[in-house]
C-alpha positions as CSV (number, residue, x, y, z in Angstrom):
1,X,-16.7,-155.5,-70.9
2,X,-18.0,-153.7,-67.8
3,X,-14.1,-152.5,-67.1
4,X,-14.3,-150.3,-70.4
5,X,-17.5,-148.0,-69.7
6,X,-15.9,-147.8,-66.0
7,X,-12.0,-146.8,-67.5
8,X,-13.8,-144.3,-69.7
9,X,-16.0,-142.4,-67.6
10,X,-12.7,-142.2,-65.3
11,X,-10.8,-140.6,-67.7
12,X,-13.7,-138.6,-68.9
13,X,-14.0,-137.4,-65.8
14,X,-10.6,-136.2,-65.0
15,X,-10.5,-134.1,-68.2
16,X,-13.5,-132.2,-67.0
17,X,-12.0,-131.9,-63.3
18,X,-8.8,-130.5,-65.1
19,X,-11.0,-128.1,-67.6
20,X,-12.9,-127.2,-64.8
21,X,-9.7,-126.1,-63.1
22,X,-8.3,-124.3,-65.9
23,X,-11.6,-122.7,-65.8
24,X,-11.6,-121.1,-62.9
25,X,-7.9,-120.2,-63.1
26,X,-8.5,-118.3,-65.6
27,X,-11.6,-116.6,-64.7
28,X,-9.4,-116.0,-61.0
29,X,-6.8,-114.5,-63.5
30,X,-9.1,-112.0,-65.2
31,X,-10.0,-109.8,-62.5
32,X,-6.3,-109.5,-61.3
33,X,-5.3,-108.0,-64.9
34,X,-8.6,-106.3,-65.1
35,X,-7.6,-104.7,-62.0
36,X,-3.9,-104.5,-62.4
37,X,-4.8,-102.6,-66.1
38,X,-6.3,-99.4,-64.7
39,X,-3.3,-99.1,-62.0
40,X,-1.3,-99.0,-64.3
41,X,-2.8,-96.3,-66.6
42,X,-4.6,-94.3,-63.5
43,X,-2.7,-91.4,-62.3
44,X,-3.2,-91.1,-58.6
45,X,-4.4,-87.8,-57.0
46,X,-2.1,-85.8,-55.7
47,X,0.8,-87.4,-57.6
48,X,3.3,-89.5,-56.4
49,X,6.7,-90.6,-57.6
50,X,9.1,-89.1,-60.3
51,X,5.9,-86.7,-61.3
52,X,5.8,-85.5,-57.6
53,X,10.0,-85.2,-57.4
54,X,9.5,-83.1,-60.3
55,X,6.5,-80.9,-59.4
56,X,8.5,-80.2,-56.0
57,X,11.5,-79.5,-57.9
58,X,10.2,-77.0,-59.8
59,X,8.0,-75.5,-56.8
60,X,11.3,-74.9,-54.8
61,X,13.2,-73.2,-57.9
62,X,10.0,-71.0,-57.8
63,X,9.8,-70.0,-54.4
64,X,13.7,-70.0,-54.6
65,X,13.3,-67.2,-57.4
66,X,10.7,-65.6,-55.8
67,X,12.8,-64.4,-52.6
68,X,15.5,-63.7,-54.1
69,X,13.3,-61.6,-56.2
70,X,11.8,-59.7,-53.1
71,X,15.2,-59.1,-51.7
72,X,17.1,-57.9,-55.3
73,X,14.4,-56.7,-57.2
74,X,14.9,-56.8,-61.0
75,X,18.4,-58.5,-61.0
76,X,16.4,-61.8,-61.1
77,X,15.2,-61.1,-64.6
78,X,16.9,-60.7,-68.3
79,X,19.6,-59.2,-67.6
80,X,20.5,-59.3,-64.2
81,X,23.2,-60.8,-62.7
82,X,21.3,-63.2,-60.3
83,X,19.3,-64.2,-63.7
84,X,22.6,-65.0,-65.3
85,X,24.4,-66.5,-62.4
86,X,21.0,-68.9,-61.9
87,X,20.8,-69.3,-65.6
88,X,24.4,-70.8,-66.0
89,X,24.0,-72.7,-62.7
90,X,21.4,-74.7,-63.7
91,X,22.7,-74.9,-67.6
92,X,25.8,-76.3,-66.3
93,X,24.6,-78.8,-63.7
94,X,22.3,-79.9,-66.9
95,X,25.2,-79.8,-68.9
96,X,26.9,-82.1,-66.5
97,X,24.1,-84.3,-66.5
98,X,23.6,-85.3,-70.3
99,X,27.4,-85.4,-70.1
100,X,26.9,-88.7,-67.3
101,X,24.0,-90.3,-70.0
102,X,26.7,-90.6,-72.5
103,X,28.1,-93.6,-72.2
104,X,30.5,-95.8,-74.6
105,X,31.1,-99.2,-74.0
106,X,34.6,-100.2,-73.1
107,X,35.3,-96.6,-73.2
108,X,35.5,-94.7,-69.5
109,X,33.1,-92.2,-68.9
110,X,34.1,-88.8,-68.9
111,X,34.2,-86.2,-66.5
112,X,30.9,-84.4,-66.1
113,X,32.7,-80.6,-65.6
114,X,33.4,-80.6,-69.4
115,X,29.4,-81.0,-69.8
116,X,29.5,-77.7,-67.4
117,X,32.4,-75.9,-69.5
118,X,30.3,-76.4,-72.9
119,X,26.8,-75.8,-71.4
120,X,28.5,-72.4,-70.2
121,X,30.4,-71.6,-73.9
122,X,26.9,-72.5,-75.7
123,X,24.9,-69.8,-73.4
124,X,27.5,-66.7,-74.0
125,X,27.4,-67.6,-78.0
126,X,23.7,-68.1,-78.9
127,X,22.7,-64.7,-80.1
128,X,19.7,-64.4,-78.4
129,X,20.3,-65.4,-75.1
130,X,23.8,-63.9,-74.9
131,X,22.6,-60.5,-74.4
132,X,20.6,-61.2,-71.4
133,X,23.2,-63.4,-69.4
134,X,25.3,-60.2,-68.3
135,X,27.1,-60.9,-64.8
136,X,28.8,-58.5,-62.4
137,X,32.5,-59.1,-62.6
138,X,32.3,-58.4,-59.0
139,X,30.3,-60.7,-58.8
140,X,32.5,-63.4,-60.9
141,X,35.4,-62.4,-58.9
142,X,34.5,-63.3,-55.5
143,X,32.6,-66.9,-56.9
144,X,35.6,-67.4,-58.9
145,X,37.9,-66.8,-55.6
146,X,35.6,-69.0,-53.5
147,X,35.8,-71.7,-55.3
148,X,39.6,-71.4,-55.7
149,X,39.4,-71.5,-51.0
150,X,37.6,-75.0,-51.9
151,X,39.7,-76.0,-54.1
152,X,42.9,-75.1,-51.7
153,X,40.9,-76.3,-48.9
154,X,40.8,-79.8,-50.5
155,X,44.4,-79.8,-51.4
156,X,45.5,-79.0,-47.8
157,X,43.3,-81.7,-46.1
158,X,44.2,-84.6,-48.4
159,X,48.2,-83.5,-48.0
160,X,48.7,-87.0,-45.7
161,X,51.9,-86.8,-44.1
162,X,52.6,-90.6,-43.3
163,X,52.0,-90.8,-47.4
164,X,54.7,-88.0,-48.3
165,X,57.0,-89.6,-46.1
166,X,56.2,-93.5,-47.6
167,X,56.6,-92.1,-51.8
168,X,59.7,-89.3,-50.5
169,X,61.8,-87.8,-53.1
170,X,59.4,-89.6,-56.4
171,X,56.6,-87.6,-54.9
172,X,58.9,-84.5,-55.3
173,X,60.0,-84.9,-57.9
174,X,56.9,-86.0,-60.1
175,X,55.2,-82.8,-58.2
176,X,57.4,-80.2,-58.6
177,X,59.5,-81.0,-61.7
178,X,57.4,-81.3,-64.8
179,X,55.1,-78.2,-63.1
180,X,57.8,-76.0,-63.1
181,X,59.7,-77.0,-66.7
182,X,56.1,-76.9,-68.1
183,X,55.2,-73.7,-66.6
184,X,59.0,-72.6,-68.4
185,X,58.2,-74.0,-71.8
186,X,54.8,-72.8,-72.7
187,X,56.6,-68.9,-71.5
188,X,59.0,-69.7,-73.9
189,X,56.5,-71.3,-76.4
190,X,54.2,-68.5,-75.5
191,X,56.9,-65.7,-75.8
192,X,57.8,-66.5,-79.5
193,X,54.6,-67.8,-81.4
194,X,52.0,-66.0,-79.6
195,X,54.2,-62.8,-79.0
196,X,54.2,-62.5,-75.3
197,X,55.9,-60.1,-73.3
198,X,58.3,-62.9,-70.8
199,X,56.1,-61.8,-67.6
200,X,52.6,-62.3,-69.4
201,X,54.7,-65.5,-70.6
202,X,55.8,-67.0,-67.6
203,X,51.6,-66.2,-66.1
204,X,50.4,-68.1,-68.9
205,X,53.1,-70.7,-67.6
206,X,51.6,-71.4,-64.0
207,X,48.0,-71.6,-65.4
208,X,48.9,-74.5,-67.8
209,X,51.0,-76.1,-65.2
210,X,49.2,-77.1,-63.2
211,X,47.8,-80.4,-63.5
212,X,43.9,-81.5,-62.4
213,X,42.6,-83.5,-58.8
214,X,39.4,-83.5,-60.6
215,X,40.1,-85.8,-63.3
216,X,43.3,-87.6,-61.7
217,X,42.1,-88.5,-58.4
218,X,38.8,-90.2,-59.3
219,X,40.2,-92.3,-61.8
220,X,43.4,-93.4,-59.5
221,X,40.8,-94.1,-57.0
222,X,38.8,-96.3,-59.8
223,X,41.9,-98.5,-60.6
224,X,43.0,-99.1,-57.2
225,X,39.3,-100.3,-56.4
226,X,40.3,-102.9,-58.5
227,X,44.2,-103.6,-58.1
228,X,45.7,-102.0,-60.7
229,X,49.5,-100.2,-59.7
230,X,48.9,-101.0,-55.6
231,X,51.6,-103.0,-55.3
232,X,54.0,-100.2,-56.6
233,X,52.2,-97.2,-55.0
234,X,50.9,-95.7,-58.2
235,X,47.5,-94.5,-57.6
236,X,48.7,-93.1,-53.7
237,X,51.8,-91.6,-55.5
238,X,49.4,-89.7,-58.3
239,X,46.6,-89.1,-55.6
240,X,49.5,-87.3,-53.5
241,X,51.8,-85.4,-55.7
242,X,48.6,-83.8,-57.4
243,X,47.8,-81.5,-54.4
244,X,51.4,-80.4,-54.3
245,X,51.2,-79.9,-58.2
246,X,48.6,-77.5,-57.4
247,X,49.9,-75.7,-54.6
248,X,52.9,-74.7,-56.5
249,X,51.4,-73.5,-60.1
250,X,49.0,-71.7,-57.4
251,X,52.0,-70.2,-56.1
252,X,53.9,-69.2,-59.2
253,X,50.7,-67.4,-60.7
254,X,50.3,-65.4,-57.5
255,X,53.7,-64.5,-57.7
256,X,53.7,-63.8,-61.9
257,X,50.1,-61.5,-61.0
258,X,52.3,-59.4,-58.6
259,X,54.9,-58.6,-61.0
260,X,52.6,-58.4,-64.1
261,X,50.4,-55.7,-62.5
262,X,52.6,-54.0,-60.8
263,X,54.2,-50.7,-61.8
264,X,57.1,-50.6,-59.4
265,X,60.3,-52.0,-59.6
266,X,60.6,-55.3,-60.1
267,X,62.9,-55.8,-57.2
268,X,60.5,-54.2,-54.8
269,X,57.8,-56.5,-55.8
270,X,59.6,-59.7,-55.6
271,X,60.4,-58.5,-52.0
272,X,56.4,-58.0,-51.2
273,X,55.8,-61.1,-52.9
274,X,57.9,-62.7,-50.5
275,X,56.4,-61.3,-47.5
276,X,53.2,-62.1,-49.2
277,X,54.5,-66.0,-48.2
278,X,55.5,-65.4,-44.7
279,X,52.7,-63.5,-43.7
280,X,50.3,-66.4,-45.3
281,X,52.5,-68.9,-43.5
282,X,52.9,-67.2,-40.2
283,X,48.9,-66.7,-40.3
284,X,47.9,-70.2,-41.5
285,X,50.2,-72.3,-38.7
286,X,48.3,-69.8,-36.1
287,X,45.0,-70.2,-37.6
288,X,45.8,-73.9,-37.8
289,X,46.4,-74.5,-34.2
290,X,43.1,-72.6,-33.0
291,X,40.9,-74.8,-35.0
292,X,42.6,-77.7,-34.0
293,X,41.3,-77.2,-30.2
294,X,38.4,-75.3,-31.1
295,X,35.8,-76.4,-31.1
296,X,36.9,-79.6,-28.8
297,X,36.3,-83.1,-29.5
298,X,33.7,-83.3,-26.9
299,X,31.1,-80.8,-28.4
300,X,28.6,-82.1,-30.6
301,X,28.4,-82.1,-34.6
302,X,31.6,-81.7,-34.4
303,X,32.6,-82.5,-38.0
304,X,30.1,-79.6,-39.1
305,X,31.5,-77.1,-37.0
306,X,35.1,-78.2,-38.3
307,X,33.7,-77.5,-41.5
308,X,31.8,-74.4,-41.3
309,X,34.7,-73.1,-39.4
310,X,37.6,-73.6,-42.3
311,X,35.0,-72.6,-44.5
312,X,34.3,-69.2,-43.5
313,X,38.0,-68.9,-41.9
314,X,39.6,-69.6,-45.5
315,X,36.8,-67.8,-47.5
316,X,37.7,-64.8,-45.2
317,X,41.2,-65.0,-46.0
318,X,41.5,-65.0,-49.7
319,X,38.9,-62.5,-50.4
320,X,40.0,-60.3,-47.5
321,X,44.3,-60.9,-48.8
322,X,42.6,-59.9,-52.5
323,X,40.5,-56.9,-50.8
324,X,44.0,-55.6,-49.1
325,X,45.7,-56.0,-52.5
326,X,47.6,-59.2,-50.7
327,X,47.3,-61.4,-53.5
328,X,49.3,-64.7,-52.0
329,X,48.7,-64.2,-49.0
330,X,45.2,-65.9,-48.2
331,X,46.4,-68.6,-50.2
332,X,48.9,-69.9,-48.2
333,X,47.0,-69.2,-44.8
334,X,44.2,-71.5,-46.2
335,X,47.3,-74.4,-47.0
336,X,49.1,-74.1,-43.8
337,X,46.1,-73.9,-41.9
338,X,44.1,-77.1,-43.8
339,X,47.3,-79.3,-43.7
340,X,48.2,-78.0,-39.6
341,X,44.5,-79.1,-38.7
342,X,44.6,-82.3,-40.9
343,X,47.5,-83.6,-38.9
344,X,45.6,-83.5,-35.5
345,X,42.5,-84.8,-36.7
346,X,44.0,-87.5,-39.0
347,X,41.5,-90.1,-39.9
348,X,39.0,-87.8,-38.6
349,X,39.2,-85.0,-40.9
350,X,37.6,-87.4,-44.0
351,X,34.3,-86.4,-42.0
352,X,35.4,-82.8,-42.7
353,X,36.3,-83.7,-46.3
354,X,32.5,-85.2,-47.3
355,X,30.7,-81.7,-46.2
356,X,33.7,-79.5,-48.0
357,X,33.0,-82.0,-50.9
358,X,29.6,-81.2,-50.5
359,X,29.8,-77.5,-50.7
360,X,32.0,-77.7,-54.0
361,X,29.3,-79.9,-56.0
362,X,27.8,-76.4,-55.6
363,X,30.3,-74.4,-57.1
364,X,32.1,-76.2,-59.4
365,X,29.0,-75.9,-61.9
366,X,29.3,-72.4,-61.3
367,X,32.7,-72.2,-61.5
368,X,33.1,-74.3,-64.8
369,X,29.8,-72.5,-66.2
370,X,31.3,-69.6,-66.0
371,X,35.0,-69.9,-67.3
372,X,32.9,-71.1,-70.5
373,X,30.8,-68.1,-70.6
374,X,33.6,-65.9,-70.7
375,X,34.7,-67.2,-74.1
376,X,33.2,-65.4,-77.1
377,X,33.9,-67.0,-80.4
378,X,33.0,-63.6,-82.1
379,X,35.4,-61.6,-80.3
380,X,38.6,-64.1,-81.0
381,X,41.2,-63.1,-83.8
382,X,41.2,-65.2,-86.7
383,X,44.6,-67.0,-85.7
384,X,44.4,-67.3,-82.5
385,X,43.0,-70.2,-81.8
386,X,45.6,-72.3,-83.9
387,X,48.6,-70.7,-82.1
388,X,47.0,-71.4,-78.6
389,X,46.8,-75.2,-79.5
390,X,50.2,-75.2,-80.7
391,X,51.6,-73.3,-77.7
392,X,49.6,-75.9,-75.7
393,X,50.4,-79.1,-77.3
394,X,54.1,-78.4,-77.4
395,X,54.0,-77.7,-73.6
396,X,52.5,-81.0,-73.1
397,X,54.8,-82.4,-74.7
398,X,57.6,-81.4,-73.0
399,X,55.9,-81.9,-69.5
400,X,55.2,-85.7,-70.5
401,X,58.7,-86.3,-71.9
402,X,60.3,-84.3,-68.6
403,X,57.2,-86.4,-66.4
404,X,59.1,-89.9,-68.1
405,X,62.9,-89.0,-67.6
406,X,61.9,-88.2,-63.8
407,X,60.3,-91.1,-62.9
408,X,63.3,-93.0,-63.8
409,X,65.2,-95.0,-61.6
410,X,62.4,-94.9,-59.3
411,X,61.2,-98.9,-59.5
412,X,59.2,-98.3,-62.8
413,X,59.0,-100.8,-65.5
414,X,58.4,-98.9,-68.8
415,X,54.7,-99.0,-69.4
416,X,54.6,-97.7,-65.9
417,X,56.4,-94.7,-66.3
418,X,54.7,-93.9,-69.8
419,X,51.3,-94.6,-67.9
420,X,52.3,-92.0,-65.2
421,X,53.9,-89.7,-67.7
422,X,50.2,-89.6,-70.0
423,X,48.1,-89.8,-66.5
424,X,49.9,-86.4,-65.6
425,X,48.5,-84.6,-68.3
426,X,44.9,-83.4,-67.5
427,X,43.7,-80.0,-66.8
428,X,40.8,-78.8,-65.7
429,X,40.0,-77.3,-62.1
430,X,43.4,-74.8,-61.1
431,X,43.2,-73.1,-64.8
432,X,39.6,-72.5,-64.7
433,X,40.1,-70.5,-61.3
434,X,43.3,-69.0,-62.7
435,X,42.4,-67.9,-66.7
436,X,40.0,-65.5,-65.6
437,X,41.8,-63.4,-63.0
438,X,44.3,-61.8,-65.0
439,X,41.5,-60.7,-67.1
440,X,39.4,-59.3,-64.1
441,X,42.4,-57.6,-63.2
442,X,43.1,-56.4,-66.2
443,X,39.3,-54.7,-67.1
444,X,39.8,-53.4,-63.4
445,X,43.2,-52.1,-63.4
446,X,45.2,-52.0,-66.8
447,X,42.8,-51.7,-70.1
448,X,46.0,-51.9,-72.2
449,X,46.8,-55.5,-71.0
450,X,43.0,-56.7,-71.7
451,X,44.0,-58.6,-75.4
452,X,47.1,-60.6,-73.4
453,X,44.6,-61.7,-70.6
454,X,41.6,-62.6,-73.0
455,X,44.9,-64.7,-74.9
456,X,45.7,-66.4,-71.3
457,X,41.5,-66.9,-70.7
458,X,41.2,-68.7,-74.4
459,X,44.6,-71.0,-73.3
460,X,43.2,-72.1,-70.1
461,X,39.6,-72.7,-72.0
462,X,41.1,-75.0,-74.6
463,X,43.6,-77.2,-72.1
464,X,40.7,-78.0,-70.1
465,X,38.8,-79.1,-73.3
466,X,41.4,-80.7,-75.0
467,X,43.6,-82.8,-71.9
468,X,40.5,-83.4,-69.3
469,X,38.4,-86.0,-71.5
470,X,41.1,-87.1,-73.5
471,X,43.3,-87.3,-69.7
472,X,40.1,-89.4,-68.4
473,X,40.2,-91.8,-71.4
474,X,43.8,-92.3,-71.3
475,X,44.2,-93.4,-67.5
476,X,41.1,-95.6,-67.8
477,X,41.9,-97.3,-71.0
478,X,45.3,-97.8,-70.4
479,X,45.6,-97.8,-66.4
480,X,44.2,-101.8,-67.1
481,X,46.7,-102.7,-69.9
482,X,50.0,-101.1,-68.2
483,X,49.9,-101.8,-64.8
484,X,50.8,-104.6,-62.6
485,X,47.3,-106.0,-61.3
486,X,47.4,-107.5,-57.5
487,X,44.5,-108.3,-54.8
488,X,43.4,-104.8,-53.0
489,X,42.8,-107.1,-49.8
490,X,46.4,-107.5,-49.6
491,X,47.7,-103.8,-49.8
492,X,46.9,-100.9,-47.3
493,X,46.4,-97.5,-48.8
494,X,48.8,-95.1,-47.1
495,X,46.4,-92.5,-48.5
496,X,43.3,-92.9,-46.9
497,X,42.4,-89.3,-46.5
498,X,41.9,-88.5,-50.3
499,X,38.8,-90.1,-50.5
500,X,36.6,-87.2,-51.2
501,X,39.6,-84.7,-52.9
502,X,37.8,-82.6,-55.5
């Protein structure tokens, strides 16, 4: 009997150790969440975190706006063309931005610069705040035209030699071929339902031509992160032939803007526009071998000084060749020389790459802001936007049934040549750089051609609208399903140098 009472008082005793634990966990507990309850509420003084990012933001923008202000005066407000230039600059990189919170699932994401294009378009066609973005053309012209240097500065660096040697006559031939029958078919296209005269024709031609780094590259890049089409070259044959693609609609414009403008015979101006080439050449190899020694590999920074250098050298040339009334020529200097440096600095140029790279995520807001603020729905003829689509779709057509007949007997299986033939498709950066200078030289020059280059300006508008998202889509939806997938481990890129391209 005396086992009980002792058993008991045991047990009794353990539960009021254990409450007494609980207890005191809990009053140990309270003060943590009373404390952790005002931290979480209490703003701390000065700020800190996203509410500082944001206050410093804002604070630079300020100060930003306040010295240009003390060096321009009043073309920093309404209606000034550092107010509109700063207004679409920051629309546009907004624009971008909600663009990149959209996201689908199983759907790729697409390409911020259509964000940029529409954030632009919305500003010129809002009543109220249309009248107040006015921008100098001159102004316009020379961004436009520095942007374009970027553009051909990127397409010269990532030309890799060893690559174009590797892919050979494909690369050609996917390159050249369905720029050129394109470029043919929408002047024919363009000649009989939209009424062009055959040189306006054959301009509209090379803008639409051309097909876009911006959208191909990454997404090649994306599905050879992962294996798709290595084994067969397909992402290093796209990455490739895309510079060239460009070079050449950037050539056939230059040439069509000669003749179009030009009130000479049209003999004679073939003849300039051919010097135009050897002069651009000639200058671009010389220019090339000087900043391939200078400055030498032992300085310091040296990738900046590359950069800055080709920078300011190329920027120099195509507004000076445009200054001169040498249309082509500063082109071509800033090809040669890019792609005569790149080959002596070979791996080391990708250094150079990632600053140009840099210095373009600073125009191309501009740049797409302001091809979309050149549109005015009010000013467009009833009709004109229906024949522009169909002048555009048919061209695409025809370049992705030409794009599927020349990638024939080339070691293609089926799905891969309608996968390169749809992937070859998008449009974007060339024809936002080319649609608005035959317009700017049409207000400057020839008043009477204004309606055919505000036609040309709506054309290159709508293809970058219509093929850049639906382009992105495409490659990332079907780049999975119609090409061969294999280990990346087990493949070397032959283009390593593309990296940062547009």
């Amino acid at each position: 009997m005396t086992n009980i009472p002792d058993q008991l008082s045991a047990q009794e005793l353990q539960k009021i150790l254990r409450s007494n634990d609980k207890q005191e966990a809990k009053e140990s507990e309270l003060p943590q969440e009373e404390e952790a309850l005002p931290q979480s509420i209490f703003i701390p003084c000065p700020p800190e975190g996203t509410l500082n990012e944001t206050i410093t933001y804002g604070a630079i923008f300020l100060m930003f706006w306040c010295v240009i202000w003390s060096f321009s005066g009043s073309e920093v407000f309404p209606g000034g063309s550092l107010f509109g230039l700063l207004a679409i600059f920051y629309c546009a990189i907004l624009g971008g931005k909600l663009l990149e919170l959209i996201k689908i699932p199983s759907v790729p994401q697409l390409p911020p610069l259509l964000g940029m294009l529409l954030a632009g378009f919305i500003l010129r066609n809002i009543p109220f705040f249309s009248q107040y973005i006015i921008i100098s053309s001159t102004w316009s012209s020379n961004l436009r035209n520095t942007a374009l240097t970027i553009i051909l500065i990127q397409a010269g660096l990532a030309l890799d030699p060893q690559a174009l040697k590797h892919l050979k006559r494909v690369c050609l031939r996917l390159s050249m071929g369905p720029c050129v029958i394109e470029a043919c078919s929408a002047a024919v296209f363009s000649h009989f339902i939209m009424e062009f005269p055959w040189r306006w024709a054959f301009l509209l031609g090379f803008v639409v031509g051309a097909v876009s780094p911006a959208i191909v590259v990454p997404s090649m890049l994306l599905l050879q992160e992962h294996g798709y089409g290595i084994e067969k070259g397909i992402p290093t044959l796209l990455i490739a032939a895309s510079s060239l693609d460009d070079i050449l609609a950037i050539t056939g414009f230059n040439a069509c803007m000669s003749i179009v403008f030009s009130s000479g015979n049209i003999l004679h101006t073939i003849f300039i526009s051919l010097l135009e080439v050897i002069l651009g050449v000639m200058l671009g190899a010389v220019l090339g071998f000087f900043i391939r020694y200078f400055p030498s590999s032992d300085q310091t920074m040296l990738p900046w000084k590359r950069a800055c250098l080709i920078l300011i050298t190329c920027t120099s040339a195509v507004l000076g060749s445009q200054r001169i009334g040498l249309h082509g020529t500063g082109g071509l200097c800033t090809l040669v020389l890019t792609f005569v440096t790149g080959i002596y600095w070979s791996r080391e140029k990708i250094r150079v790459q990632k600053i140009v790279a840099a210095t373009w995520n600073v125009f191309q807001p501009l740049l797409f802001g302001l091809v979309g603020s050149e549109v005015s729905v009010s000013s467009l003829p009833a009709n004109i936007i229906g024949v522009c689509v169909a002048t555009l779709s048919l061209a695409l057509l025809v370049r992705i049934f030409v794009t599927l007949l020349l990638m024939c007997f080339a070691g293609f299986s089926l799905k891969e040549k309608i996968f390169i033939a749809l992937a070859w498709m998008p449009k974007a950066t060339v024809q936002a750089v080319l649609g608005p200078l035959a317009l700017e030289s049409a207000r400057i020059s020839a008043h009477h051609l204004e309606g055919y280059a505000k036609d040309v300006m709506t054309v290159a508008f709508l293809a970058i609208l219509i093929t850049a998202p639906n382009g992105a889509l495409l490659i990332g939806i079907l780049g999975p399903k119609m090409l061969t997938h294999s280990d990346p481990r087990h493949f070397k890129n032959s283009v390593d140098t593309v990296l940062i391209h547009h």
